[in-house]
N, C-alpha and C positions, 0 to 999 in steps of 0.2 A: 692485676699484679699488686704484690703487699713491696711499699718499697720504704727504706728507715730512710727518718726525716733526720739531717746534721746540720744544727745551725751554728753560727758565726758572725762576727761584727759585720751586720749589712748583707750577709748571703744564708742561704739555704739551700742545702744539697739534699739531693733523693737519690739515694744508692737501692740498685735491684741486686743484693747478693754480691759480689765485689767490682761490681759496674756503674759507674757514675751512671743517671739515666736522665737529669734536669739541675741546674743549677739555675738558683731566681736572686739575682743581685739586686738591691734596693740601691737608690740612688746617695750614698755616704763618703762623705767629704776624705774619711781617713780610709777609704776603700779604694786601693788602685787600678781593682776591676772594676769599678763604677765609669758610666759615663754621665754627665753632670745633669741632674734634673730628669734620667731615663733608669725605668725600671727595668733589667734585662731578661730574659727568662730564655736560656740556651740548653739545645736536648741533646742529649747524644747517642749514639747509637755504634757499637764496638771500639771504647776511644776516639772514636769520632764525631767533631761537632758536624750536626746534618742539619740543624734548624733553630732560625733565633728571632724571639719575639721580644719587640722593643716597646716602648709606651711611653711619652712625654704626656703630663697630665699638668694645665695651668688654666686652674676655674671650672670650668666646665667642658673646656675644650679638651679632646685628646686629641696628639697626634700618635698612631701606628704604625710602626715598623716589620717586615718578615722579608727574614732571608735564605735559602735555602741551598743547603753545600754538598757537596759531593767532591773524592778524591780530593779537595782541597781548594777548590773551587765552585763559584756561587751560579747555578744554574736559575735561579731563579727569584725575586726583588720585587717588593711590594712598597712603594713608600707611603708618604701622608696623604699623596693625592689621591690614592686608591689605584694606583695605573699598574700592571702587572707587563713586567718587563722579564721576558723568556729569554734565555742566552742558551740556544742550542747546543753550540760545545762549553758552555762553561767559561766563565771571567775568571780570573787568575787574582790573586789579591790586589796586584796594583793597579788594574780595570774594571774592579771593582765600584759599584757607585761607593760615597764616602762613608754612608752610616752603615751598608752592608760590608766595608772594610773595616770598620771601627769594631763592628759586632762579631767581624771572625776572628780581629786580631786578638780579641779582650776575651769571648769562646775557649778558643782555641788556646787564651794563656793560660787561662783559668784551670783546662783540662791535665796541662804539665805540672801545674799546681799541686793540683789536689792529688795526684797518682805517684810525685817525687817525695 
């Protein structure tokens, strides 16, 4: 798929035709979609955030984030440790673990953002 690249103070959007389809947020101090020191990279899928890749990077070390959303809630959480944590029916925002909360509220603002 050919998708136009829009950038912005600290972000880059890929639009497929009038559908947001990736937003990649750098980590910048005057960006209120930023989370501090983490690059974000959030996909979406019909106005819907479905998937978000996170990345704290200090030396050589990274740590990795992925969260994965459905109806509005996160089926599925990968954190630093690499441990893959399943939620059959689905966490709801506030049972969320913290950075899979952080990354749907910040998503998911992002999405009313860019479509208002």
């Amino acid at each position: 798929k050919k998708y136009k690249r829009i950038r912005s103070s600290g972000c880059t959007d890929y639009w497929n035709k009038k559908h947001l389809a990736l937003s990649v947020i750098k980590p910048a101090k005057d960006n209120f979609l930023a989370i501090s020191g983490t690059t974000c990279e959030y996909y979406y899928s019909g106005r819907k955030l479905s998937f978000a890749f996170a990345y704290q990077k200090k030396g050589r070390k990274v740590k990795e984030y992925r969260a994965y959303y459905m109806g509005g809630k996160c089926y599925r959480y990968i954190g630093p440790d690499k441990k893959v944590h399943t939620y059959g029916s689905g966490k709801t925002e506030s049972r969320m673990p913290k950075m899979a909360q952080q990354l749907y509220f910040k998503g998911t603002y992002n999405l009313h953002f860019v479509y208002d």
